[in-house]
VEXVEX-364434 format. One line per 5 residues: number of its first residue (from 1); for each residue x, y, z of C-alpha. Coordinates in Angstrom, 2 decimals. Layout:
BEGIN
NUM = X:Y:Z | ...
END
This chain:
BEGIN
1 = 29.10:38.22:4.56 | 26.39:40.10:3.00 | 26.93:38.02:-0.49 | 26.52:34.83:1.23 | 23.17:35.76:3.05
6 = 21.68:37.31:-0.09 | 22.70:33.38:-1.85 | 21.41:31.37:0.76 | 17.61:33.79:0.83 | 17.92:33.02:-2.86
11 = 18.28:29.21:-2.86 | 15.82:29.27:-0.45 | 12.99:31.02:-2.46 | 13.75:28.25:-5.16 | 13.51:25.46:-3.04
16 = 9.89:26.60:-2.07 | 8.62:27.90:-5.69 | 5.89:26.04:-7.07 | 6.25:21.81:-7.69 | 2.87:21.28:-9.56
21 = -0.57:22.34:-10.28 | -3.83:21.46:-9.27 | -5.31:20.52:-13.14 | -8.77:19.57:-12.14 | -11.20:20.06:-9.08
26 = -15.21:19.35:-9.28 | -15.38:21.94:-6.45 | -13.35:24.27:-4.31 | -11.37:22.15:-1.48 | -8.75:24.29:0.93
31 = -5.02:24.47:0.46 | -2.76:25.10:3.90 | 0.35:26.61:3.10 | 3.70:25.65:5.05 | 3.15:29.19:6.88
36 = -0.38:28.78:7.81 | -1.83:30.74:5.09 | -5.02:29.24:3.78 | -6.16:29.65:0.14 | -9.04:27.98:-1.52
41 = -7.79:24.68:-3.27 | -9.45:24.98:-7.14 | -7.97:24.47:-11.09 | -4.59:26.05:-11.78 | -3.91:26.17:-7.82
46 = -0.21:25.88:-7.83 | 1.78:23.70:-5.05 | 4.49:24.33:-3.11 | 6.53:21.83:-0.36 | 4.79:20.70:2.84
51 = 1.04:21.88:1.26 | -2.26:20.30:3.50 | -4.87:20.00:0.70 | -8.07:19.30:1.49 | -11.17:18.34:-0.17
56 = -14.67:18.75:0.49 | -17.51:17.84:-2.12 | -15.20:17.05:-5.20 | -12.20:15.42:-5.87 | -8.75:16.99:-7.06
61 = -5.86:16.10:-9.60 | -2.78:17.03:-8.67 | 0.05:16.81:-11.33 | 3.70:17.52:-10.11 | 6.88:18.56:-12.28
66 = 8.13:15.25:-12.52 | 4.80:13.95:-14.00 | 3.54:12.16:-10.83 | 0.07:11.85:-10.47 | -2.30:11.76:-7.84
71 = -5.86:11.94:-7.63 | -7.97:13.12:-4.56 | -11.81:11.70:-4.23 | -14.08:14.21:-2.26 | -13.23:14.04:1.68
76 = -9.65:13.44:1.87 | -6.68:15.33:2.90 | -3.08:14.78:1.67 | 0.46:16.48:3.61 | 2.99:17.25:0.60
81 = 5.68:16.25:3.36 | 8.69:16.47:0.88 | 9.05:17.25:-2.82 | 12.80:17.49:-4.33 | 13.11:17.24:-7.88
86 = 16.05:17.92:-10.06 | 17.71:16.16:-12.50 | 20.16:18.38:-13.95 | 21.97:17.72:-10.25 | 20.85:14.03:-9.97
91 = 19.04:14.84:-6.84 | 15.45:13.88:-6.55 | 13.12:13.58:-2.88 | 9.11:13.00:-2.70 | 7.25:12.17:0.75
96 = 3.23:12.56:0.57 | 1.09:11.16:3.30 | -2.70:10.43:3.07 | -4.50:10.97:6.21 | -8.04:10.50:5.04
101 = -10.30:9.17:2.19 | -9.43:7.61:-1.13 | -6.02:8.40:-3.44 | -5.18:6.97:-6.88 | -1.59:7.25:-7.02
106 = 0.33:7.32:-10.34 | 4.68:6.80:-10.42 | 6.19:9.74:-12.49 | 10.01:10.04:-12.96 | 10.86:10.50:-9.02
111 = 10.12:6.82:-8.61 | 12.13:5.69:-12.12 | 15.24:7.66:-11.30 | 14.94:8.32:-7.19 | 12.62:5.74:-5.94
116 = 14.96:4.63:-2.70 | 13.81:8.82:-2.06 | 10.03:8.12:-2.43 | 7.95:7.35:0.51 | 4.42:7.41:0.47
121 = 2.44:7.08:4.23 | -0.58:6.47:5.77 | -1.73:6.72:9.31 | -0.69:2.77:9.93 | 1.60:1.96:7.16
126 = 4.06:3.17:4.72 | 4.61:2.53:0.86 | 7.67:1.81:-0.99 | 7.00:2.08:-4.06 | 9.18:0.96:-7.42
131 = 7.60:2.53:-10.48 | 4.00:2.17:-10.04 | -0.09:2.88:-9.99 | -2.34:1.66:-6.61 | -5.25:3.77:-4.57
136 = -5.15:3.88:-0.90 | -8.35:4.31:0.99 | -7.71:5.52:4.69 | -10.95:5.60:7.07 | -11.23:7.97:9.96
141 = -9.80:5.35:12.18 | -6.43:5.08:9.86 | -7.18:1.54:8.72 | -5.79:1.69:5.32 | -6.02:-1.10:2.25
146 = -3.79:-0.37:-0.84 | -4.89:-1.90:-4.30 | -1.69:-2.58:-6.46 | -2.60:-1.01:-9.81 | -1.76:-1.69:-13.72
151 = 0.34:1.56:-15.45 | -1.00:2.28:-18.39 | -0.73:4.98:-21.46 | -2.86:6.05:-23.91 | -1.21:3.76:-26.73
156 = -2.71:0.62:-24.76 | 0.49:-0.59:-23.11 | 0.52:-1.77:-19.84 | 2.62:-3.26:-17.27 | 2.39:-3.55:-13.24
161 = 5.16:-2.59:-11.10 | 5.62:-3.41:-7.24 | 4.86:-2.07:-3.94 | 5.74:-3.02:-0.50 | 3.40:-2.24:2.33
166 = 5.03:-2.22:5.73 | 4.06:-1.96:9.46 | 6.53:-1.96:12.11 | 5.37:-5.81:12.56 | 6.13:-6.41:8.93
171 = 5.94:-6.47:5.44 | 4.02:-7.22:2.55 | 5.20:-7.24:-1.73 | 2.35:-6.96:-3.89 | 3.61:-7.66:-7.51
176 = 0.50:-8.70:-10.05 | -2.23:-5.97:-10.85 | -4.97:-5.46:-8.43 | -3.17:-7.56:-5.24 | -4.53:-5.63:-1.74
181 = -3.76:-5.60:1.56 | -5.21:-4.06:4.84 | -3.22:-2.63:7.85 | -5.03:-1.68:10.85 | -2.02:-0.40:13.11
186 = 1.69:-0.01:13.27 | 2.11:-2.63:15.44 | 0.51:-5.78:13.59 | 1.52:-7.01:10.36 | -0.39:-6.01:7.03
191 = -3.36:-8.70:6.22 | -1.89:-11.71:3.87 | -1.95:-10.38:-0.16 | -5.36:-11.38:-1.72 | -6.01:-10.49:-5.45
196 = -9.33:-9.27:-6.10 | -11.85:-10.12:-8.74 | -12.99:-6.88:-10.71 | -16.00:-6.74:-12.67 | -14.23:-5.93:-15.94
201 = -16.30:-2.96:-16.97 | -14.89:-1.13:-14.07 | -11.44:-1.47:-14.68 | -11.08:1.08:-17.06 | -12.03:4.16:-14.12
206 = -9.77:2.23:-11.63 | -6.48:3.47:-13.94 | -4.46:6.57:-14.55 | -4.04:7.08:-18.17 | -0.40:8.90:-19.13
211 = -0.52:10.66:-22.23 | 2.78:9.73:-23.15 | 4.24:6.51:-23.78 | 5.84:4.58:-20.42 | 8.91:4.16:-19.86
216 = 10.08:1.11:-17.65 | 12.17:0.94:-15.06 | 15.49:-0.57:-15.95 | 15.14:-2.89:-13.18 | 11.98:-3.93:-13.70
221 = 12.72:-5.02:-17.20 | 15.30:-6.86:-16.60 | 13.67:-8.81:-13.68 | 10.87:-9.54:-16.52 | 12.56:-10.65:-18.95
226 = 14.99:-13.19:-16.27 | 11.62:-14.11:-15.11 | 10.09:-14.98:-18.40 | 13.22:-16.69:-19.68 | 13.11:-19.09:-16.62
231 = 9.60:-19.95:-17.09 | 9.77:-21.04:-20.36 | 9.77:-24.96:-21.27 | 12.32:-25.14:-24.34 | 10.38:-28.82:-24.83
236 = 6.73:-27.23:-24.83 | 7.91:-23.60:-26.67 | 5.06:-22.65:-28.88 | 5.38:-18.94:-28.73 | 5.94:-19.00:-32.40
241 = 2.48:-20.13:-32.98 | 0.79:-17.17:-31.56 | 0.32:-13.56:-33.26 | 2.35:-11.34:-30.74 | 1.71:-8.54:-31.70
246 = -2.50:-9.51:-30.91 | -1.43:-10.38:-26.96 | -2.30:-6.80:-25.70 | -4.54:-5.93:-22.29 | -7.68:-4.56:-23.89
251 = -7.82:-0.71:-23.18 | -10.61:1.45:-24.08 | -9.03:5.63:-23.40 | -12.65:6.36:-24.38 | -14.48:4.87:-21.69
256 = -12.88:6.27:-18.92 | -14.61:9.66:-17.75 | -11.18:11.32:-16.89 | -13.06:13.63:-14.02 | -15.22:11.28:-12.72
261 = -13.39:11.64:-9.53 | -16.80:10.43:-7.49 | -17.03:7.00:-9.48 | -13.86:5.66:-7.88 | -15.27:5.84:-4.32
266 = -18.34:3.82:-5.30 | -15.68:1.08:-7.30 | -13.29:0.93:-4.41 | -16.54:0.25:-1.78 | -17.34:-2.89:-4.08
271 = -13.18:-4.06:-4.08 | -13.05:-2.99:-0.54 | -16.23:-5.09:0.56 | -14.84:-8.17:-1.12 | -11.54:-7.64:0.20
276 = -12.78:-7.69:3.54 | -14.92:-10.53:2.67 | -11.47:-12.40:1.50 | -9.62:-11.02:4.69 | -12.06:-12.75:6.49
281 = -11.94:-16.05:5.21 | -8.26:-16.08:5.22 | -8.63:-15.04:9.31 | -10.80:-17.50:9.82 | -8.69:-20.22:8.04
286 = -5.51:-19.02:10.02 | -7.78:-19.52:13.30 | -8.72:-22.78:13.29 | -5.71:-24.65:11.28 | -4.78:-27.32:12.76
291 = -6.24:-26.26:16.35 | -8.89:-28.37:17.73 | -9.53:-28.80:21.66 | -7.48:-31.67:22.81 | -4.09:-32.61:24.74
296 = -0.83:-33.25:22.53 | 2.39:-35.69:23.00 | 3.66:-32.58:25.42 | 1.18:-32.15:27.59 | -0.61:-29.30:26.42
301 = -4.13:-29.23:26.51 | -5.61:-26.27:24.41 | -9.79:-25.54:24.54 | -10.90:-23.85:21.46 | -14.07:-21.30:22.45
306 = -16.04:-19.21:20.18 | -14.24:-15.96:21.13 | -10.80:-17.21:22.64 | -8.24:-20.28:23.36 | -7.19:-21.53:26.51
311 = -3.72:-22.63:26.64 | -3.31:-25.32:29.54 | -0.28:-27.26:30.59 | 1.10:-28.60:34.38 | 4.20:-30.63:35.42
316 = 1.78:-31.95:38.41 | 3.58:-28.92:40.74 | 3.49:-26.19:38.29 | 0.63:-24.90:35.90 | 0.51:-22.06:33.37
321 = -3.04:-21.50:31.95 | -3.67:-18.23:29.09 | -6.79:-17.15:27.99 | -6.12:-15.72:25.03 | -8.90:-14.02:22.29
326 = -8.55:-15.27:18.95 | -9.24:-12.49:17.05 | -5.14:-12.38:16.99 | -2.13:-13.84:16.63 | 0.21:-15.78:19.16
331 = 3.72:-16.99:19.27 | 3.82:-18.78:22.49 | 7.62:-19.70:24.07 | 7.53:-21.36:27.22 | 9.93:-22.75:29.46
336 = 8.29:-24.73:32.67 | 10.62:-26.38:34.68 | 13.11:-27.38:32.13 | 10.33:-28.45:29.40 | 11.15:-26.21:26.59
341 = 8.23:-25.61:24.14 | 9.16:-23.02:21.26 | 6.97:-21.40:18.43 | 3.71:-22.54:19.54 | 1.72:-20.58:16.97
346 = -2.32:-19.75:17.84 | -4.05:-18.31:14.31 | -1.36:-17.32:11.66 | 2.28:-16.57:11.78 | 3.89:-13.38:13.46
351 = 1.22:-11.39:15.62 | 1.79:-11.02:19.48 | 4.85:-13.08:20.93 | 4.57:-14.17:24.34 | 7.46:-15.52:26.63
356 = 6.33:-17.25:29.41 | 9.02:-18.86:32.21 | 8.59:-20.86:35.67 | 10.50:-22.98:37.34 | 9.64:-24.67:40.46
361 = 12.07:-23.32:42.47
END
């Protein structure tokens, strides 16, 4: 009895030793231990499972066992929910969630070997994420927009991975290097995938740099090279006519400042601004598509207004009228007196579904 108690206290103190280090801070932050016990969040800071960090006036790097990175800018706060990693077992767990302010996130070997076991969180969405970089900026209202990101090593080489961004409405893939998305809340759909346009001098401080050379996931590869082998036209192939080995993403290690951790905030407020500005466009698009006040071939009559829609239909005995704002998304299915109308869409796809049924009875 005694032997099996002293095993299980020592499996336990194992389970909770230390998962990474803190290997740069600009200034002190706080740490929040799983017991409460608060320590001062600075270089060499070790971590342990279910750590709170917080920073304050400088940003953090935080560098785990498995070589995941992730960088904190000054005023967020990141929950180490889960961390599990050993391969010697094949058994392999991470769970972080970003409550505040901006993260650059960087895929180490949790997400190559384990990534079904890696879920990354905000307050209105979660990440699933398949061997990857991208930076999520959460505001104090838990709107968060995720910027897919390249991977990159020192040699040069680059590739981009994929991330889905989900809502309990829905999901979104983002797939080609520097894709975004918005969610606001659990309960609508992330925004439609826009790419943005970076000014190309900024790049460079947008990316986590691995010293040492990538390594693909198998997957991923293989989904290249089927994609690449379908694209090709065997009647327009002139591959051969091109120097290879000179078709490389320029890359300049030199120019990024590795601890310029208060640059990024300033980059992501010029991605985020035109993201929104894309977001909007893209709203406004969905809004008026195809809706226009008038009466159609069944009856309804729909008034477009600056700041809603009115939905309008009657039989002659029976009426159903909505007034509905249009800064969202309808599904409308009615059923009035044995006139079936289905998938009556106001703005884009998904959004609010509303069932509406009267009979004149």
């Amino acid at each position: 009895m005694y032997k099996f108690i002293l095993l299980f206290v020592i499996l336990s103190s194992q389970a909770w030793g230390s998962i990474g280090t803190i290997t740069a801070a600009k200034s002190p932050g706080t740490l929040e231990r799983a017991d409460g016990e608060k320590l001062s969040s600075e270089l060499n800071t070790s971590l342990e499972m279910e750590d709170k960090i917080e920073t304050f006036q400088g940003g953090h790097r935080l560098e785990f066992i498995d070589e995941t990175i992730v960088d904190m800018t000054s005023q967020s706060v990141l929950i180490i929910d889960d961390y599990v990693y050993d391969p010697a077992n094949n058994v392999g767990s991470l769970n972080l969630k970003a409550k505040l302010g901006t993260m650059r996130y960087a895929s180490g070997k949790l997400a190559s070997n384990f990534r079904q076991n890696v879920k990354i969180s905000t307050p209105t969405s979660n990440i699933g994420v398949r061997g990857t970089d991208f930076t999520m900026t959460v505001d104090e209202l838990g709107g968060s927009t995720i910027i897919l990101l390249p991977s990159c090593d020192a040699s040069g080489m680059c590739y981009t991975g994929e991330i889905t961004v989900e809502t309990d409405a829905g999901f979104v893939i983002l797939n080609q290097a520097f894709q975004a998305t918005r969610t606001s809340s659990w309960g609508k759909k992330p925004s439609p995938v826009v790419k943005i346009d970076i000014d190309p001098s900024l790049i460079n401080n947008l990316l986590i740099v691995r010293k040492k050379q990538l390594v693909e996931d198998s997957d991923v590869i293989a989904e290249r090279a089927m994609k690449t082998l379908l694209d090709i036209d065997l009647l327009e192939f002139k591959e051969l006519d091109e120097d290879l080995l000179a078709i490389e993403e320029e890359f300049d290690e030199l120019a990024i400042n590795w601890l310029d951790f208060d640059l990024l905030p300033d980059i992501l407020e010029q991605v985020n601004a035109e993201l929104i500005a894309l977001l909007s466009r893209d709203a406004l698009a969905g809004r008026v598509r195809g809706k226009k006040s008038g009466k159609d071939d069944r009856g309804i009559v729909l008034l477009v207004g600056e700041n809603d829609w009115t939905w309008f239909r009657t039989d002659g005995t029976n009426t159903i009228q909505l007034v509905l704002n249009n800064e969202s998304n309808y599904t409308l299915n009615v059923y009035q007196n044995q006139i079936e109308i289905y998938d009556y869409e106001l703005g884009s796809s998904g959004g609010n579904r509303i069932n509406v049924y009267q009979s004149g009875q």
